[in-house]
C-alpha positions as CSV (number, residue, x, y, z in Angstrom):
1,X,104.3,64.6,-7.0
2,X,102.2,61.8,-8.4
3,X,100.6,58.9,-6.7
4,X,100.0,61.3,-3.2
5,X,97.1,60.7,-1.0
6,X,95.0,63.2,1.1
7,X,94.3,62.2,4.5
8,X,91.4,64.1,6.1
9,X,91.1,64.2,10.0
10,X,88.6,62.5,11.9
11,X,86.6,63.5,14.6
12,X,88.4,62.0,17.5
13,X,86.5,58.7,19.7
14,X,83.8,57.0,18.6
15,X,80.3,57.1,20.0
16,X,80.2,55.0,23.5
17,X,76.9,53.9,23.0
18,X,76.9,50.5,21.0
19,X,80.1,49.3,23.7
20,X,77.4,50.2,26.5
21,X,74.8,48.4,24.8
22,X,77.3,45.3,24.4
23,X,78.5,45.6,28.1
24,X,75.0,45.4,29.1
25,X,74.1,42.8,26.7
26,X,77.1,40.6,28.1
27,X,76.9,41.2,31.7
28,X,74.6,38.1,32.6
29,X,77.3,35.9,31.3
30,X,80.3,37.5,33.4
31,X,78.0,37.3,36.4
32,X,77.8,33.3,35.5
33,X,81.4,33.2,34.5
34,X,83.8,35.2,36.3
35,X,86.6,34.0,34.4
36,X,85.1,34.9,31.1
37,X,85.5,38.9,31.5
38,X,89.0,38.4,29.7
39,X,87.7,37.2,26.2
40,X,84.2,39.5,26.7
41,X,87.1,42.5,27.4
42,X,89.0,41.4,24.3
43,X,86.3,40.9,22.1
44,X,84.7,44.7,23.5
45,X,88.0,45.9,22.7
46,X,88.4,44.5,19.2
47,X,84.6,45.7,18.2
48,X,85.6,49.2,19.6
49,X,88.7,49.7,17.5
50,X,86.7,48.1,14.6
51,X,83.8,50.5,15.1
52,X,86.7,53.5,15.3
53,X,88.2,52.2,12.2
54,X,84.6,52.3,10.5
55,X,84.3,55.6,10.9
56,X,87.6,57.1,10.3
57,X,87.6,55.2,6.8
58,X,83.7,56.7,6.7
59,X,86.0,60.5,6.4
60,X,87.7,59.0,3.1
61,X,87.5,60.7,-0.3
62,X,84.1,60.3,-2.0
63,X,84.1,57.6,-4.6
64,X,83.5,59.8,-7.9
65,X,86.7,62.0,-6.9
66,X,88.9,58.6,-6.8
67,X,91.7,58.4,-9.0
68,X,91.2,62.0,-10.6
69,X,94.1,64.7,-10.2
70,X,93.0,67.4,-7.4
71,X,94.6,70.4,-7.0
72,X,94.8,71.5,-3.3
73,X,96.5,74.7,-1.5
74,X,97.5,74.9,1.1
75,X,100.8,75.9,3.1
76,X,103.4,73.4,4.9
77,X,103.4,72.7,8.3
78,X,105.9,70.3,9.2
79,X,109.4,69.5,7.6
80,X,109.4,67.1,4.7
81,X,110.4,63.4,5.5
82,X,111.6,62.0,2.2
83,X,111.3,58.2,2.4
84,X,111.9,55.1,0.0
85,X,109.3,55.3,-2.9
86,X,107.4,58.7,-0.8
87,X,107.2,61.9,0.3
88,X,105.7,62.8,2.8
89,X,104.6,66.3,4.7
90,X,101.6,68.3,6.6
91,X,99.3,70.6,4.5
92,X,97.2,73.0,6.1
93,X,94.5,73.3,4.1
């Protein structure tokens, strides 16, 4: 199969502690506006999936091993799912 990519797991959630920093950091505002907790809460939330995203992309191949042929092994998990232009499967490594 040519043109595959390897995903490699991540590590689950995120660290809590720069969200707790930025709640802290914000709170004097909500206390002066009430009614801005719902864009403070929406901008938290998109920081926090931005940070997760960060990291899980931080689990990627290394640079120098881009675009090179790898050979893994590895035994089938999961039934194949043939779809248009892929195929797609679970390895276990």
């Amino acid at each position: 199969m040519t043109g595959g990519a390897l995903a490699l797991g991540g590590s689950g959630l995120p660290s809590a502690w720069p969200l707790v920093a930025g709640g802290a950091v914000l709170l004097p505002v909500v206390m002066r506006a009430p009614r801005a907790w719902l864009a403070i809460a929406a901008l938290v939330g998109a920081l926090g999936s931005t940070y997760a995203a960060r990291l899980e992309f931080d689990h990627g191949l290394p640079r120098p091993l881009e675009g090179k042929t790898l050979a893994v092994t590895g035994r089938v998990t999961a039934l194949v799912r043939h779809e248009r232009g892929r195929v797609r499967f679970y390895l276990a490594v």
